[in-house]
N, C-alpha and C positions, 0 to 999 in steps of 0.2 A: 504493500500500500504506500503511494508517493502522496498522496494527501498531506497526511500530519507531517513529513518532511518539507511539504513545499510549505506549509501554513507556517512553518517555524522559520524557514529561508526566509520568506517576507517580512517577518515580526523582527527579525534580525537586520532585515533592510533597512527599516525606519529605526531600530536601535541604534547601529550604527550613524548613519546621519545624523542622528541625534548626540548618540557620545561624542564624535569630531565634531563636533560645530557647524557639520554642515548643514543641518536640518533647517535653521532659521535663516541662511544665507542663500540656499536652494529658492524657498518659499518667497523671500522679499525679492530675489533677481527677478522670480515669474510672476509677479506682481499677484501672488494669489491671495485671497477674499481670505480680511479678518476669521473668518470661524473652519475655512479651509487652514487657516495656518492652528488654529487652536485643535482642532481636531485630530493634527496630526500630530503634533508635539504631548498631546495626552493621551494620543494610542501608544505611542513612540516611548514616553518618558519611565513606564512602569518597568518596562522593558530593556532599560542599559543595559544592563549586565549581561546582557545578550550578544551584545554590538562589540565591534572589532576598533581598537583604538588605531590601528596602523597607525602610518610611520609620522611619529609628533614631529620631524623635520621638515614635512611636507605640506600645504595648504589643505585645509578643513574639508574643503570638496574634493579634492585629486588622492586625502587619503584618503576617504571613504570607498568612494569609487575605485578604489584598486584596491582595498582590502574586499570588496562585495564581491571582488572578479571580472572574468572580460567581457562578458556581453554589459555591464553597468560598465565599464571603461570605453566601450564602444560608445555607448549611448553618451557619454562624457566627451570624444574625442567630437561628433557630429554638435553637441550646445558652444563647442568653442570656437568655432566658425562662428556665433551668430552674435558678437556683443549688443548688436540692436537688439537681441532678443534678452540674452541674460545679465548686460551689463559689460563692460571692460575689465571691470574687475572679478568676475566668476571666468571671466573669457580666458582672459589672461591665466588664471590657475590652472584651466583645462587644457591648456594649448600642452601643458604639461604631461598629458593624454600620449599626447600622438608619436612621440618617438622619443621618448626621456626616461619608460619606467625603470626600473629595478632590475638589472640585466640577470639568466642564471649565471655559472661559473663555466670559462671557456673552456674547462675537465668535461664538463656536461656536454658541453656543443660540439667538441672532439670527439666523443665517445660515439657520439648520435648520429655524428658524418661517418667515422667510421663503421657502423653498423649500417649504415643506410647506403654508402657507395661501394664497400667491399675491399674498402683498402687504409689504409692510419691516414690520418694528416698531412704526415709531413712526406706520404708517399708522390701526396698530389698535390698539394701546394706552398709556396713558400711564404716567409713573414706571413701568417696568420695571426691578424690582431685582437687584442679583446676586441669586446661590442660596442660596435662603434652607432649604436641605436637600440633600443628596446622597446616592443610594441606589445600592445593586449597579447598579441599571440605567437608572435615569433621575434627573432631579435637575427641583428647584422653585423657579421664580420668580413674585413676586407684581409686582401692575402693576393700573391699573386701566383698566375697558374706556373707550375714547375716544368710543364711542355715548352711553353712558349712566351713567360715574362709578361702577361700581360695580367693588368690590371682585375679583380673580380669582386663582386659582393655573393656571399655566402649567407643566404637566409634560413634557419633552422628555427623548427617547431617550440614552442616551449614544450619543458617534460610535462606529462597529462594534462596537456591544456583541452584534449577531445572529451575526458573526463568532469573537467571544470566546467566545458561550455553545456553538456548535457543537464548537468544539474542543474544551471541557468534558467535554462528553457523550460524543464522539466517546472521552474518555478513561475515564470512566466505563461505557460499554459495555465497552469492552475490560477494564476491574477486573470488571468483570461476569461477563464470560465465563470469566476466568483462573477465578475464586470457583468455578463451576460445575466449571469438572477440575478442581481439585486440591481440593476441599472437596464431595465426592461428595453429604454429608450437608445442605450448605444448597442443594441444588438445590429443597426444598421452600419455600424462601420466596422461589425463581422474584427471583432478582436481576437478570435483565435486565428482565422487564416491570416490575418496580418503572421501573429507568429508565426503561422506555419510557412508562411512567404519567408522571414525572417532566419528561420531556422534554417531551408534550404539556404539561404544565401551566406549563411556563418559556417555551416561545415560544408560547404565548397572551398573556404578558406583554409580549412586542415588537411587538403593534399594540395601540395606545390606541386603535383604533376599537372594539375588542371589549370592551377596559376602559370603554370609557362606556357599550357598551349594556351591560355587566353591573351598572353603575352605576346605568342606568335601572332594570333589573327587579329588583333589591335592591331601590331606594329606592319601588318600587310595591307589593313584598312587604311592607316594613317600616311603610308608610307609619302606619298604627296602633298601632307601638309603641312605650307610653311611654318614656321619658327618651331616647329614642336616633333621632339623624338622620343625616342625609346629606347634604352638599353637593351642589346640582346641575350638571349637563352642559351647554357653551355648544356644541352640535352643531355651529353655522355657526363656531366656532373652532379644530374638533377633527379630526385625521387619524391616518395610520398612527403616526407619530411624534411628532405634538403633541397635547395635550388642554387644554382651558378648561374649570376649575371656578368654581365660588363658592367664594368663600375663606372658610375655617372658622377662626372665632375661638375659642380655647380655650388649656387650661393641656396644657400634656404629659404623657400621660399615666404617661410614664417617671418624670415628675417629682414626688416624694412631698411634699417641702417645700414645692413651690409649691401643691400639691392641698392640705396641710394649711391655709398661708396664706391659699387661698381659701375656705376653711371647709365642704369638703366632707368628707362621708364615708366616708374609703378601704375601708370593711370594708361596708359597703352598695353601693358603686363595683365592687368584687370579687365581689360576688355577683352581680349585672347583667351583669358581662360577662359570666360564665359564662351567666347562664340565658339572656340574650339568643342567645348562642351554639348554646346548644342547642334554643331554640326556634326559630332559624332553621334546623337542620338537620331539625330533627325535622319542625317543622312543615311548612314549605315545602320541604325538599329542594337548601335552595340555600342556601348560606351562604359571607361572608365565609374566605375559606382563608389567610387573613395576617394574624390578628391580633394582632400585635406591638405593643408599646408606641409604637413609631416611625408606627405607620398609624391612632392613637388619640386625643382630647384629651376634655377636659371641657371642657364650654361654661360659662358665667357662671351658668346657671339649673341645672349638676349635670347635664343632656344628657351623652349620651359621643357624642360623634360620630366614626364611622368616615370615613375614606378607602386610597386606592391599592387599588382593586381588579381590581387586575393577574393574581391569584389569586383565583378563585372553585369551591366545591364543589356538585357535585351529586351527589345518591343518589337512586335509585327508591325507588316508595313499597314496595316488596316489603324491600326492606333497610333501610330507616330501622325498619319494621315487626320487623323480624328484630334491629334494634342497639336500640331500644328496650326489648325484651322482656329482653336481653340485662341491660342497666341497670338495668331493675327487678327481675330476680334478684337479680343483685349485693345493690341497696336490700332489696331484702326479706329475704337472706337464704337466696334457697330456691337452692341450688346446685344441684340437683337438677333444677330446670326450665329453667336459667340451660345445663345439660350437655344437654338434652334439647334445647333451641332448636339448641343446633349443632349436633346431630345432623340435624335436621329438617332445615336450611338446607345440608346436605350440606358443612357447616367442616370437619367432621372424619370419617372413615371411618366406616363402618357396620359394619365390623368391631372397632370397638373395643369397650372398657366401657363404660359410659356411668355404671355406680355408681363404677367410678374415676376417672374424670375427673371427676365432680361432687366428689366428697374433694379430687380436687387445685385444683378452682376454690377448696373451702370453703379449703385453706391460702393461696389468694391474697386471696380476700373477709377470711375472719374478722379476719385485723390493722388494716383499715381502721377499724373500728365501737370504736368506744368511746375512741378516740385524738383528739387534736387533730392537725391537718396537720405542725404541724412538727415532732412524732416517727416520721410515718410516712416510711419510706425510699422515695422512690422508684427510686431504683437499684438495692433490693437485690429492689423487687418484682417491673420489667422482667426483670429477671437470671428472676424464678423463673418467669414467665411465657413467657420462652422456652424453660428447662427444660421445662415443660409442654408448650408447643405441639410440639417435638419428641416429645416423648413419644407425643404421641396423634397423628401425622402430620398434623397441620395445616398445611396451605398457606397463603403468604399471600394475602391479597383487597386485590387489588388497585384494588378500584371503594372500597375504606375508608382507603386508605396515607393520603388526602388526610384523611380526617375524624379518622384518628387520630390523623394528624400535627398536627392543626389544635386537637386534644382536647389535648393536651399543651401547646402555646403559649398555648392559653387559659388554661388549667390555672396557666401560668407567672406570665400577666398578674394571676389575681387572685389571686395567692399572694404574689405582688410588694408589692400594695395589703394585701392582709390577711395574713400570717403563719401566723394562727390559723385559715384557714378550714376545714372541713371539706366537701371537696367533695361527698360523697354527700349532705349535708344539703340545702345548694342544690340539687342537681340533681332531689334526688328531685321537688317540686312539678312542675315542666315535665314529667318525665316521668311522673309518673302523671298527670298532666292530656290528655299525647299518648295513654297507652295507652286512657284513657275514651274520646278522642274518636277516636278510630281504630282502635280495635278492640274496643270492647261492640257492643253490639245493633244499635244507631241505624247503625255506621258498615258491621255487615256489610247490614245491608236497604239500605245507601244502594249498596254492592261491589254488591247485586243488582239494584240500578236501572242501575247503570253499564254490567253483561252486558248486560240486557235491550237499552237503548240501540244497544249494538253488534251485538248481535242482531239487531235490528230495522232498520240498515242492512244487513243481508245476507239479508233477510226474502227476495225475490224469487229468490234463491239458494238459500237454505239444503236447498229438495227436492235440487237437484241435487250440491250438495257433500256432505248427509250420505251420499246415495245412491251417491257414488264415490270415497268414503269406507270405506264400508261392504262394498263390491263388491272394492275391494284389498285391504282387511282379510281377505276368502274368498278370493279368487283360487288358493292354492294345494288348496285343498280341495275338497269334492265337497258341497255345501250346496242352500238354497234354489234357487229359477229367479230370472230378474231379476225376475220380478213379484213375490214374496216381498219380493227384494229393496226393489224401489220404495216396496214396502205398510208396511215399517219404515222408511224411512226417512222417510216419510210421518208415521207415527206418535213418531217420533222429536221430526221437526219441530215436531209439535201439541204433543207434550209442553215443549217447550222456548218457544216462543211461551204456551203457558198457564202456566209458572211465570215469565217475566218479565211476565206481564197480571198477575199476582198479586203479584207485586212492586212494580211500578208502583202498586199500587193502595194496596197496606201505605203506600209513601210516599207517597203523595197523603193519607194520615190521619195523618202522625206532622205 
């Protein structure tokens, strides 16, 4: 029975916060309601002696959160990206998150490559340094190859961190489930599949064999676009728990002082990450899902180079199509067609308004436009966007928790770099550059070359499927004979083979 274990994890969650100090520094960042904040300090308070003092060296929030473990250090390293949301001063503590925790001992990370590549250390590489980085779940050491002298980073597992993260979750399902009875009202934004989205996407992170092919096919997607690379993959280095990169020389991209002193600059840097961002989702459907300062550098020529992609997103083209459309209302403007897309895309009931919910988009759009970023609130807009989505029964989507999680931490990054940015401004070119290329003229003849194609591997089929197709379709009724039937479904077929020959043909002259 994981019940009374996970009820005690939890009580032990708010004990903790509690005993570090972070309990009442959490609540005042998220600007939570007087009897939210007493409630939790008097479920919390009876409870200390439960709670983990970790390390008194460290900030009230960054200890807590790493004595809780990695999924709450996760959820720590995504709030410190957003000082508009919990302050500069929680920001700041948390940034502590992303690549600074408490390294193991390099005996441990020797042991673990050795067992995991099939040979010592020092068979494969030379100067292996301590860790030169430590995260939630694995940590980095530099060394270089004893083949060929070149440069590498060596990313290793932490020891039972697959152990740690299940317990996690295992607590988390269970906050999951309580949320559903006793809060009848957010059963619409389906808080277990969120985890279960969640959890797929955290133990994807605990084989590096999966983190290097996502590594590969990022770095074949991107491979064309300016300022921004990738370190590559040493394969015959790399297993479930080890991986061999190229080591990426650069400035941190946490680091604003040292980006100033290298003479780059931060508010052209801020823009890039975001569009790069959004041109890897939009376009490709596949984009970096951790883009934190901690997984980021500038290189000496102004490159941002990415790594750890431990976290990666995908979206179909039918929904990048759908969140697209979604963005360029917003950019434009038109609320109206911005309420109509969700309609379409089945977001939100079909029983609702659709002229009241475009009003209530235009009160979340209109403050954005004519503002610089750092008078817009984004806490008080979340707040009114979930107002909204109750309102109009919208569930959540769970194939976007990842992209809109990943919109936010971006969001973070280059708001970090630039202050002043205004995000709609950057983002509009990519995405009106996606909607040209993806949805005028050119891309729907190219959707009907794509049918045709598939059409036409079912060509020696297609009499027989439409015709018992068409024959279930009647079944209950009293219709043609089956020769009727055949004779349509015949003509069905012609029809369909001569509008893909004509499509085929459109494209063979564009």
């Amino acid at each position: 029975m994981r019940g009374p274990h996970n009820l005690i994890r939890l009580i032990r969650t708010g004990a903790t916060l509690e005993r570090t100090g972070a309990m009442g520094l959490i609540m005042e960042a998220l600007e939570a309601p007087p009897l939210v904040r007493a409630t939790m300090r008097a479920l919390a308070w009876p409870f200390q002696w439960l709670g983990d003092r970790g390390d008194p060296t460290t900030p009230p929030a960054v200890r807590a959160l790493t004595a809780l473990g990695p999924a709450y250090i996760k959820f720590g390293q995504i709030l410190s990206t957003r000082p508009d949301l919990v302050g500069e001063e929680l920001a700041g503590q948390l940034r502590v998150l992303q690549d600074k925790l408490p390294p193991f001992s390099i005996d441990t990370a020797k042991a673990s490559i050795a067992t995991e590549l099939g040979h010592p250390v020092e068979a494969l590489f030379d100067d292996f340094s301590p860790p030169v980085a430590a995260a939630s779940i694995a940590q980095v050491h530099k060394a270089r190859l004893r083949e060929t002298g070149e440069t590498v980073a060596i990313k290793v597992l932490r020891p039972g961190i697959e152990r740690a993260f299940r317990r996690d979750i295992d607590a988390f399902y269970f906050a999951a489930r309580m949320v559903e009875v006793l809060a009848p009202g957010a059963r619409r934004l389906r808080p277990t599949d969120v985890i279960a989205h969640f959890e797929g996407v955290v133990l994807g992170e605990l084989d590096l064999r999966l983190e290097a092919a996502s590594a590969s096919e990022f770095s074949a997607n991107t491979r064309g676009d300016d300022g921004f690379r990738l370190p590559s993959v040493h394969w015959h280095l790399s297993s479930r728990r080890v991986m061999t990169m190229e080591w990426a020389d650069g400035v941190a991209m946490g680091d604003n002082a040292a980006i100033d002193a290298a003479g780059h600059d931060r508010a052209a840097l801020g823009a890039r990450v975001l569009q790069l961002f959004l041109s890897h989702a939009l376009r490709d459907g596949y984009f970096h899902a951790d883009m934190h300062q901690g997984n980021l550098k500038v290189a000496a020529n102004g490159d941002i180079i990415a790594y750890d992609f431990g976290i990666m997103g995908h979206i179909d083209e039918y929904t990048r199509r759908v969140y697209a459309e979604i963005l360029y209302g917003f950019i434009k403007r038109d609320y109206r067609r911005v309420a109509e897309v969700h309609f379409e895309a089945g977001y939100v009931p079909r029983d609702r308004d659709v002229d009241a919910f475009a009003r209530a988009l235009r009160a979340v759009g209109e403050p954005i436009f004519g503002m610089d970023a750092s008078r817009i609130s984004m806490g008080n807009l979340l707040s009114y966007l979930f107002e909204v989505t109750e309102k109009f029964g919208m569930e959540t989507r769970t194939e976007l928790i990842l992209l809109q999680r990943t919109m936010v931490v971006v969001e973070g990054v280059a708001r970090s770099l630039d202050p002043q940015i205004n995000i709609w401004q950057v983002a509009r070119p990519v995405v009106e550059d996606y909607i040209r290329r993806a949805m005028g003229p050119r891309a729907a003849l190219r959707d009907l070359g794509r049918t045709a194609l598939v059409l036409s591997r079912y060509g020696p089929r297609l009499p027989g499927l439409v015709e018992a197709a068409l024959i279930r379709q009647a079944a209950p009724e009293v219709g043609p004979t089956p020769h009727r039937w055949r004779e349509r479904a015949l003509w069905a077929t012609g029809g369909l083979a001569a509008g893909a020959g004509i499509t085929l043909g459109v494209l063979a002259l564009i």
